[in-house]
N, CA, C and O of each residue as an XYZ file, in Angstrom:
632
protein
N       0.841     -1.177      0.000
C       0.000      0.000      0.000
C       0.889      1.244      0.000
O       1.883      1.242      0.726
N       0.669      2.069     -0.589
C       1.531      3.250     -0.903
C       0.487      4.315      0.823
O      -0.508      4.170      1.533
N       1.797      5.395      0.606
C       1.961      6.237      1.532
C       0.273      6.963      1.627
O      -0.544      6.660      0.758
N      -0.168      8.094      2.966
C      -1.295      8.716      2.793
C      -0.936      9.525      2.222
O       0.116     10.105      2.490
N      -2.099      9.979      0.736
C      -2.206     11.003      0.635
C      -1.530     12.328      1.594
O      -0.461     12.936      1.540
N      -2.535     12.404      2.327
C      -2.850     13.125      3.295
C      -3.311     12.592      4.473
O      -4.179     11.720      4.462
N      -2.561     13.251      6.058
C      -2.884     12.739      7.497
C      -3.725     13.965      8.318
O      -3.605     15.130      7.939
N      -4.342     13.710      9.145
C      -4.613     14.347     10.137
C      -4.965     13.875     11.369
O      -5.543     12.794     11.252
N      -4.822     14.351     12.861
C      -5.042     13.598     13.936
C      -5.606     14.798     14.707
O      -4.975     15.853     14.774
N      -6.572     14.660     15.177
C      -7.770     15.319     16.009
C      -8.131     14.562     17.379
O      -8.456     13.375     17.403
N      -8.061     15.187     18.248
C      -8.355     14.671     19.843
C      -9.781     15.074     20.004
O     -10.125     16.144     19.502
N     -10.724     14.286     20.696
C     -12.116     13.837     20.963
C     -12.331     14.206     22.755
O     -11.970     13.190     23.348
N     -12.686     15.057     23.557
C     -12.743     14.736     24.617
C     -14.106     14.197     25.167
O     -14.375     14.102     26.365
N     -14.768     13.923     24.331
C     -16.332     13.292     24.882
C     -16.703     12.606     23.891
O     -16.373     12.924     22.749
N     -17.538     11.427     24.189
C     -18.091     11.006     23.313
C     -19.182     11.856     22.428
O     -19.300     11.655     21.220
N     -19.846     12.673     23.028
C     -20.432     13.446     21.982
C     -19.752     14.451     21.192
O     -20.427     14.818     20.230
N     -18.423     15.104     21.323
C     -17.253     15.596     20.667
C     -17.449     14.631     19.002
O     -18.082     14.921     17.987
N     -16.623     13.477     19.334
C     -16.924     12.051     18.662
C     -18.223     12.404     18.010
O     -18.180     12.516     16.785
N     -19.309     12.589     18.573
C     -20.335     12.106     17.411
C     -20.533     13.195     16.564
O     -21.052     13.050     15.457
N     -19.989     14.779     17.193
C     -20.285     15.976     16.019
C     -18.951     15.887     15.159
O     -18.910     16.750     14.283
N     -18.131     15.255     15.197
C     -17.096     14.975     14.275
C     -17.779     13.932     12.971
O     -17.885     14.216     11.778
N     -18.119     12.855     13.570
C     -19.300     12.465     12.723
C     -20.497     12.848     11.593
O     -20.868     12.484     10.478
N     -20.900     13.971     12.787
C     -22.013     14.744     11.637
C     -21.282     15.615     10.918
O     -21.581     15.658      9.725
N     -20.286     16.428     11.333
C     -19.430     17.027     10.192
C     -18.926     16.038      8.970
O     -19.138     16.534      7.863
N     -18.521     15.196      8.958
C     -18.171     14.333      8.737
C     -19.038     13.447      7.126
O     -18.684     13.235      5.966
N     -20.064     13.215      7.810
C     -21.204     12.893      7.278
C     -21.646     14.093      6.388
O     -21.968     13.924      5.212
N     -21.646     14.744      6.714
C     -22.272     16.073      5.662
C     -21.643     16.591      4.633
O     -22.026     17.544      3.955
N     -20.513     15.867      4.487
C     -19.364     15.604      3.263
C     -19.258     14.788      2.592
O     -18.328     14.957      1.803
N     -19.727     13.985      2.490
C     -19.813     12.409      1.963
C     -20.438     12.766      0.598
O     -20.980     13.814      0.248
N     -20.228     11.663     -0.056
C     -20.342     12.081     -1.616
C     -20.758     10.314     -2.392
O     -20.238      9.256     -2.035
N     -21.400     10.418     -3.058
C     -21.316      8.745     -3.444
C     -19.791      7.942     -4.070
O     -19.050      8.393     -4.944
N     -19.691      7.100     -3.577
C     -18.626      6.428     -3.795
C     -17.304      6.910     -2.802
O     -16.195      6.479     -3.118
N     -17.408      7.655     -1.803
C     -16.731      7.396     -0.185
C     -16.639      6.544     -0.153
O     -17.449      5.829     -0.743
N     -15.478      5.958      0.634
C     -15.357      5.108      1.476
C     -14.205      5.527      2.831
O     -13.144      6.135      2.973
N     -15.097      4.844      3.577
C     -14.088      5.254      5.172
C     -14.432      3.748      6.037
O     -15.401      3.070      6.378
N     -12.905      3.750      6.125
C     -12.751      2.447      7.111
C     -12.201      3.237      8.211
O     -11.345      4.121      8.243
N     -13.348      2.353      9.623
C     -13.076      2.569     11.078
C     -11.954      1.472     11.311
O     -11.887      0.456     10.620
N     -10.903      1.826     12.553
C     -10.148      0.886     13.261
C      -9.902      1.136     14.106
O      -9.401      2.260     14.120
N      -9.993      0.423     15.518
C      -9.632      0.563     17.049
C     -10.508     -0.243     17.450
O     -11.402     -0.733     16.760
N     -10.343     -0.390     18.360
C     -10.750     -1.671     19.382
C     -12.277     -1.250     20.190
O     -13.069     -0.307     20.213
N     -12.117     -2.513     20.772
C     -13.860     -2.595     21.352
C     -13.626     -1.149     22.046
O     -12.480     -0.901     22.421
N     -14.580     -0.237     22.230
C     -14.729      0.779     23.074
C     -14.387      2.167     22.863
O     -14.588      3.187     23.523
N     -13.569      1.823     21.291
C     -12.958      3.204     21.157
C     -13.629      4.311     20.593
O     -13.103      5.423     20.533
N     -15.040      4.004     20.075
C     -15.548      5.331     20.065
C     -15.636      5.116     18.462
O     -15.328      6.103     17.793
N     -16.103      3.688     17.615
C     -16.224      3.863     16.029
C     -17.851      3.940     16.279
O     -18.441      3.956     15.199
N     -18.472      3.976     17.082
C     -20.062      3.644     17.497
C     -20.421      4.842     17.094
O     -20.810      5.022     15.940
N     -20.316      6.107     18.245
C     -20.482      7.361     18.677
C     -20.389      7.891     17.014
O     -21.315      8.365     16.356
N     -18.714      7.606     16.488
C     -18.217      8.563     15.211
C     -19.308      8.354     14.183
O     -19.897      9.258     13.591
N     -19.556      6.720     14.007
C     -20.706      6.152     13.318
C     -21.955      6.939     13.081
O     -22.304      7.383     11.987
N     -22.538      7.057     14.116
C     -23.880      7.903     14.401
C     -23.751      8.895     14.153
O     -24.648      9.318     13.423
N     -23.190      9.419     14.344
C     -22.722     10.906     13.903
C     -22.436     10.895     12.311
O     -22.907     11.937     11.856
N     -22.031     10.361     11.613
C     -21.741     10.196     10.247
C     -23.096     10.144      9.761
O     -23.379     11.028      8.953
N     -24.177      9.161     10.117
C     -24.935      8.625      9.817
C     -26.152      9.879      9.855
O     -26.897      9.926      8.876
N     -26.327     10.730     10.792
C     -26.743     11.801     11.458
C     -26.328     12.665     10.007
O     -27.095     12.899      9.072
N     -25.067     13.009     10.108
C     -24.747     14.308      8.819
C     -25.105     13.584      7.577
O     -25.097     14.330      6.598
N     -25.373     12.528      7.360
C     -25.908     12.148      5.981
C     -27.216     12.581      5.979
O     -27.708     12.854      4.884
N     -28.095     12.741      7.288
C     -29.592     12.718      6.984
C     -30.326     11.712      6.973
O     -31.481     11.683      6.548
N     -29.563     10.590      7.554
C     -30.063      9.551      8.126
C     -31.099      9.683      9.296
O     -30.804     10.453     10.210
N     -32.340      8.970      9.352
C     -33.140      9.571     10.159
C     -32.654      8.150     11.731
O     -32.400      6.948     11.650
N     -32.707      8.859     12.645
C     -31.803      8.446     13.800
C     -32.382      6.155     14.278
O     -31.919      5.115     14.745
N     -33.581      6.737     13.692
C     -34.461      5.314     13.849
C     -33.879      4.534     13.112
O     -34.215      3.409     13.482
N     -33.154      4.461     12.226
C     -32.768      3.560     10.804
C     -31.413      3.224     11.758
O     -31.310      1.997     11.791
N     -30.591      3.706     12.359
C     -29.400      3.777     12.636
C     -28.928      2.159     13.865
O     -29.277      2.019     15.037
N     -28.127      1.264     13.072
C     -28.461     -0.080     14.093
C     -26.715     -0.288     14.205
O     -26.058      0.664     13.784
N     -26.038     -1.348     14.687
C     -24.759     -2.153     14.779
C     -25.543     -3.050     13.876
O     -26.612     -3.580     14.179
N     -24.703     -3.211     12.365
C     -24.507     -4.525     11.075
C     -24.398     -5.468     11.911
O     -25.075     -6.409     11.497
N     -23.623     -5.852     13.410
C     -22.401     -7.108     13.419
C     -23.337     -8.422     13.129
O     -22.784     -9.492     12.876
N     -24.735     -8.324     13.170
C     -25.150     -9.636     13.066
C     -25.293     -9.980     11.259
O     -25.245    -11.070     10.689
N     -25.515     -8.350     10.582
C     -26.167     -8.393      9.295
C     -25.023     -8.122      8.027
O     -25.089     -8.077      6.798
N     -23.864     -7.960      9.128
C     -22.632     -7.139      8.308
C     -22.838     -6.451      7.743
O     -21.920     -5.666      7.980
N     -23.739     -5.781      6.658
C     -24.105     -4.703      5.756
C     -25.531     -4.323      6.156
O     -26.456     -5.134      6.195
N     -25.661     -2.655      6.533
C     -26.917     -2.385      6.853
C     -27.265     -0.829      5.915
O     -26.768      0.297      5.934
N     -28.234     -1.403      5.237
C     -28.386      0.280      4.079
C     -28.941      0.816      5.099
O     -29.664      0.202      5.883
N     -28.563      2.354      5.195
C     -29.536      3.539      5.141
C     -29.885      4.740      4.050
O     -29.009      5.425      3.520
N     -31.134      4.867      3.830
C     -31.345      5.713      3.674
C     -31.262      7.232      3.675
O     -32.161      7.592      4.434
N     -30.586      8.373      3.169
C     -30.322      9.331      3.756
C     -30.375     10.334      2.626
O     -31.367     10.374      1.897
N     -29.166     11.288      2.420
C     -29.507     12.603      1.573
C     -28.962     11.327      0.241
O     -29.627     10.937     -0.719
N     -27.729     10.973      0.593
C     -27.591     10.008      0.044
C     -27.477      8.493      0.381
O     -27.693      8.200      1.557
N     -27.181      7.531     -0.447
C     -27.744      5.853      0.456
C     -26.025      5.648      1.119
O     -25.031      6.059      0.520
N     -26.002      5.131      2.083
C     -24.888      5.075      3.232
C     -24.742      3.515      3.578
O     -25.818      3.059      3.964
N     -24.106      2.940      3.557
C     -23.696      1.314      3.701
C     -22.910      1.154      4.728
O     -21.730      1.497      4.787
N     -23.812      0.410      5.916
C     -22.599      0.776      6.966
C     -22.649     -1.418      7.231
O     -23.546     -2.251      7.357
N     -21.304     -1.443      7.197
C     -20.775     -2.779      7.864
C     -19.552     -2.799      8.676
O     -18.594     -2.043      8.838
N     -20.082     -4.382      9.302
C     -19.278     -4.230     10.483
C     -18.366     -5.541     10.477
O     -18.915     -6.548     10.924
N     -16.779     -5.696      9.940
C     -16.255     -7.038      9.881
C     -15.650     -7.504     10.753
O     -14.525     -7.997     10.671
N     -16.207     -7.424     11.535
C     -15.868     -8.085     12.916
C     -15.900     -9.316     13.088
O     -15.108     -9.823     13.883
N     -16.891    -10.155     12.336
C     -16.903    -11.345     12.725
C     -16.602    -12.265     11.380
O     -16.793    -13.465     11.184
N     -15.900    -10.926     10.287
C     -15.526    -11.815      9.064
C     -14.259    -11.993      8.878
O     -13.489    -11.077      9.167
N     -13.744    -13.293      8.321
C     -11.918    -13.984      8.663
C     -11.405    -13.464      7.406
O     -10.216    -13.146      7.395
N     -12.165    -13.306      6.229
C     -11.669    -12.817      5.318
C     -11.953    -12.673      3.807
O     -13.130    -12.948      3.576
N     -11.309    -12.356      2.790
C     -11.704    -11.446      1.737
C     -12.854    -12.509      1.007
O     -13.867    -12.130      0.420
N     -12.421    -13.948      1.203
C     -13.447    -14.599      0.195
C     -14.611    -14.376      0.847
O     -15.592    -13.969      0.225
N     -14.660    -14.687      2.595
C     -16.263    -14.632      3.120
C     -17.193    -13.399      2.760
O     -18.377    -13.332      2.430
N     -16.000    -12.259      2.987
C     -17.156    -10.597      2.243
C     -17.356    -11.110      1.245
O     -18.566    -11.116      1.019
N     -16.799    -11.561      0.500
C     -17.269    -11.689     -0.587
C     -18.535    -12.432     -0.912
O     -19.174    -11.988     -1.866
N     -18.967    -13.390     -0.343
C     -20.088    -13.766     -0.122
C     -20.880    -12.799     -0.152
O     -21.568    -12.563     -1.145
N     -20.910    -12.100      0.907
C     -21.853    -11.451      1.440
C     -22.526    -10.035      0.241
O     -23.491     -9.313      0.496
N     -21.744     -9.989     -0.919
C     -22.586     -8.803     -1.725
C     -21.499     -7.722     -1.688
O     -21.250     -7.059     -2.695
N     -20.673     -7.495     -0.210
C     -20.335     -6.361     -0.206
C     -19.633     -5.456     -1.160
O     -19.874     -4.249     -1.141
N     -18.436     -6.183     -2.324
C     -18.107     -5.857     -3.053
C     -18.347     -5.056     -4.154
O     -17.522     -4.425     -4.814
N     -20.041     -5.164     -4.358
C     -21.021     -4.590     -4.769
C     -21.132     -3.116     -4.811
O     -21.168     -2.314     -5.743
N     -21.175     -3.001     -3.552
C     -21.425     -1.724     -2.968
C     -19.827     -0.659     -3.193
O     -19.781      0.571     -3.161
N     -19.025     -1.323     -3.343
C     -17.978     -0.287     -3.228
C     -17.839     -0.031     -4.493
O     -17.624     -0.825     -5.408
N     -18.019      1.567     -4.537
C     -17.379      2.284     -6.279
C     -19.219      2.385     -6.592
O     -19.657      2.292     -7.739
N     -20.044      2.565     -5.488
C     -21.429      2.124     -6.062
C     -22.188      3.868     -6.080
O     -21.499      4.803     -6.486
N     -23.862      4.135     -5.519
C     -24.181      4.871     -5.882
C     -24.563      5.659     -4.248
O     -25.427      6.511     -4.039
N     -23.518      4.983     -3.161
C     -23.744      5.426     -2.422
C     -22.158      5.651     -1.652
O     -21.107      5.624     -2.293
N     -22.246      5.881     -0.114
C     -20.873      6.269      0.180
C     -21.128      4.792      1.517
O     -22.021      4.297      2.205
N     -19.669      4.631      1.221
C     -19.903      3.116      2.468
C     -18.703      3.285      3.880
O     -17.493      3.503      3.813
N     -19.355      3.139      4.792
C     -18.847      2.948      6.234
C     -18.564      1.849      6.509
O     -19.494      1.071      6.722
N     -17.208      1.379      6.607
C     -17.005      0.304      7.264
C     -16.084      0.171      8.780
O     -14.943      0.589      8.981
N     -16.909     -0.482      9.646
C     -15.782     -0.717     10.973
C     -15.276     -2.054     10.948
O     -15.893     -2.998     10.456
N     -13.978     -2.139     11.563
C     -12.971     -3.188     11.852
C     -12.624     -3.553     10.381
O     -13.068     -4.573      9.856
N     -11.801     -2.665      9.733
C     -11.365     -2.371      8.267
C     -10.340     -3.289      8.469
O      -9.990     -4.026      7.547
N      -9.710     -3.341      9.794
C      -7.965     -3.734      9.801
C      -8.572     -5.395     10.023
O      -7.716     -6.242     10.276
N      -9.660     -5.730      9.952
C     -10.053     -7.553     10.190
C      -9.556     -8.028      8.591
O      -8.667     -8.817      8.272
N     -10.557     -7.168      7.667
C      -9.999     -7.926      6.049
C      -9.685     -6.582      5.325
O     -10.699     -5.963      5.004
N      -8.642     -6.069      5.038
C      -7.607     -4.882      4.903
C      -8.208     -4.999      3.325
O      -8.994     -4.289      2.699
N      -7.656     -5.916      3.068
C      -8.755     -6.046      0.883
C      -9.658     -5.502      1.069
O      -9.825     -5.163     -0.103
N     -10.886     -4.862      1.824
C     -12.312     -4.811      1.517
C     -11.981     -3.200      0.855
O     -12.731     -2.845     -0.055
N     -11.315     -2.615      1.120
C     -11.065     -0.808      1.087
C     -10.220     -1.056     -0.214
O      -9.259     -1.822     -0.276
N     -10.812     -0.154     -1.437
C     -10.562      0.183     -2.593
C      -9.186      0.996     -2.758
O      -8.523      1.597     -1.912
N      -9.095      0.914     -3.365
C      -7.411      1.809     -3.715
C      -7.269      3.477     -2.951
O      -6.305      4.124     -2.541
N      -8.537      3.701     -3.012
C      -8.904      5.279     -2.511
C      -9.658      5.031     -1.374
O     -10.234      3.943     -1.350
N      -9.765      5.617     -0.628
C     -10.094      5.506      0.861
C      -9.631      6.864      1.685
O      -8.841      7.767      1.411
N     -10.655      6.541      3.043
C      -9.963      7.173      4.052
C     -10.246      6.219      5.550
O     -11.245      5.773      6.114
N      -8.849      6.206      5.790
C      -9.154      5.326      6.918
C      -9.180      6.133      8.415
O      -8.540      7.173      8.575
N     -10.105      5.443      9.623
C      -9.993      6.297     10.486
C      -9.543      5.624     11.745
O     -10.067      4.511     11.798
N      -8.941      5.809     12.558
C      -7.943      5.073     13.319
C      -8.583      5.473     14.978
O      -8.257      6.594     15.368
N      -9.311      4.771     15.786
C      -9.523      5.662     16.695
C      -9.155      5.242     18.189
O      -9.747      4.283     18.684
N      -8.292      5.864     18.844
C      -7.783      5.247     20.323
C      -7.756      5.982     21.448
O      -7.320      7.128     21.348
N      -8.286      5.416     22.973
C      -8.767      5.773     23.649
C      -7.118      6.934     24.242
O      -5.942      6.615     24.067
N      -7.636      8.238     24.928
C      -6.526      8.036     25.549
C      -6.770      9.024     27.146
O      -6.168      9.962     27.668
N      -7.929      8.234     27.484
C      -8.199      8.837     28.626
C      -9.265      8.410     28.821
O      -9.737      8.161     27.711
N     -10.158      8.094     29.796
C     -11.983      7.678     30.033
C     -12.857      7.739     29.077
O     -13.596      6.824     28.713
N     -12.774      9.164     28.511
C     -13.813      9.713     27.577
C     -13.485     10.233     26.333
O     -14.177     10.471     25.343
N     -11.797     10.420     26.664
C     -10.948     11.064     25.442
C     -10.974     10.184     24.188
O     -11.540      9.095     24.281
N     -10.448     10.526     23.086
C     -10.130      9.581     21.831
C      -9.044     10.793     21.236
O      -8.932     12.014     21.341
N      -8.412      9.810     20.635
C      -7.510     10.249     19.501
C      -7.851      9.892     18.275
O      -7.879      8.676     18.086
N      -8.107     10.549     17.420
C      -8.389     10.283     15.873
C      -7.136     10.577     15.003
O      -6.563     11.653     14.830
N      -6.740      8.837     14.290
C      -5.571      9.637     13.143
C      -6.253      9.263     11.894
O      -6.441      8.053     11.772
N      -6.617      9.923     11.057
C      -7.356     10.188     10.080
C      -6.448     10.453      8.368
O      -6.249     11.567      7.884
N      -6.060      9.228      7.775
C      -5.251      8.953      6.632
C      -6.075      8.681      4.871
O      -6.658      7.703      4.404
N      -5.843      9.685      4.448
C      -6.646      9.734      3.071
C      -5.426      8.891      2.076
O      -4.210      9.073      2.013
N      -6.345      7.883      1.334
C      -5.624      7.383      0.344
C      -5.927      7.800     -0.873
O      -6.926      7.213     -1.289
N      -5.471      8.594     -1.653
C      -6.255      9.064     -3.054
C      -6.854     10.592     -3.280
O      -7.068     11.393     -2.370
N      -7.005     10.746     -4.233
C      -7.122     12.391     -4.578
C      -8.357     12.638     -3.809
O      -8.229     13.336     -2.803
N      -9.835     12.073     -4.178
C     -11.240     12.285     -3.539
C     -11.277     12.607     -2.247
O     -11.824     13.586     -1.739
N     -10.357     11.294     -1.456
C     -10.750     11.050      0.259
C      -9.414     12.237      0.838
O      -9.396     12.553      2.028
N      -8.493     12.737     -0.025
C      -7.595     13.678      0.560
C      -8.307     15.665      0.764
O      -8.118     16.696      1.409
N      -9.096     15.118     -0.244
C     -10.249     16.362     -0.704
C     -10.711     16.644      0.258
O     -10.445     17.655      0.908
N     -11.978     15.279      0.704
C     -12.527     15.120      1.688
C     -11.936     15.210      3.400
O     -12.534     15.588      4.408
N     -10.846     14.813      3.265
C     -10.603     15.029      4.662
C      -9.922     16.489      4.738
O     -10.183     17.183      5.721
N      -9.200     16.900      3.902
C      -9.188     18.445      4.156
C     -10.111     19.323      4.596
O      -9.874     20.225      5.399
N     -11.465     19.026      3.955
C     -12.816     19.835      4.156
C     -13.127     19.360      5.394
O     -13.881     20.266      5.749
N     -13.097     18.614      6.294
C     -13.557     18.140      7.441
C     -12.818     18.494      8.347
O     -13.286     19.131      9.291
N     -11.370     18.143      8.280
C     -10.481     18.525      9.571
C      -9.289     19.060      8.960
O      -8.178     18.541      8.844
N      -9.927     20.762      8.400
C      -8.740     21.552      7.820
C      -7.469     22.031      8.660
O      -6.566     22.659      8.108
C-alpha cells in the first residue's frame, strides 16, 4: 500500500465531541466514499458512526450495529452502507456477502474493523484510526488514500 495522501489527527474529549465529528463528517460524503473505522472494542467507532450517519440525513431510527447483518443500508440525503467485519476472517467470506457490490457504487460506504480484512477498502479511501486516551478522550488519526478522500478530509479537519 503506498503512503497517505494526506494525514490528520484530532483529539475527541467526549463522546459526543466524537459524534459531532461524525455529523461534520457525514455532511461531506459524496457517493462512492469510502471510510474504514479501526480501534478496538470501546474506542468510540459507534459514537463517530452515528454521527456520520446523522450528517448524511439519516433519520436516527434507521441507525443499528450490522455485526449480526454485516451490511446495513440507510437511507439518507444520500444511500450510506454501513458494515461491520468483525466477525468476518476474510476477503473470500465478504465476498459472499454482496459487499463488493457496494464499493465504487451509488452510495458512500462505512465500514468498521477495516484492519479484520484490509482487501475490503478500494485503492482510494480514508481510513480512520480511533484510540482511547483517557476515560472519555479519543484520539483520531485520520489517513486519506487518493485524490477524492484527501479532498474530503481536508474539508472536514482543515
Amino acid at each position: 500500500m503506498k503512503p497517505p495522501t494526506l494525514t490528520r489527527t484530532v483529539r475527541s474529549g467526549s463522546p459526543e465531541e466524537t459524534h459531532r465529528l461524525g455529523v461534520r463528517l457525514g455532511g461531506l460524503l459524496q457517493p462512492g466514499d469510502f471510510i474504514g473505522l479501526v480501534g478496538d472494542l470501546g474506542a468510540g467507532k459507534t459514537h463517530l458512526v452515528r454521527g456520520v450517519a446523522e450528517g448524511a440525513e439519516v433519520p436516527r431510527s434507521q441507525v443499528a450495529s450490522p455485526t449480526f447483518a454485516i451490511v446495513y443500508p440507510y437511507s439518507g440525503r444520500i444511500p450510506l452502507y454501513h458494515a461491520d467485519l468483525y466477525r468476518i476472517s476474510d476477503e473470500d467470506e465478504l465476498y459472499a456477502t454482496g459487499f463488493f457490490d457496494l464499493v465504487g457504487g451509488p452510495g458512500a460506504v462505512l465500514v468498521e474493523w477495516l484492519d479484520q480484512v484490509p482487501g475490503a477498502a478500494p485503492r482510494e479511501f480514508l481510513r480512520l484510526t480511533l484510540r482511547p486516551t483517557a476515560e472519555d478522550a479519543r484520539e483520531l488519526q485520520a489517513e486519506a488514500f487518493g485524490a477524492r478522500p484527501a479532498a474530503l478530509l481536508a474539508a472536514w479537519l482543515p
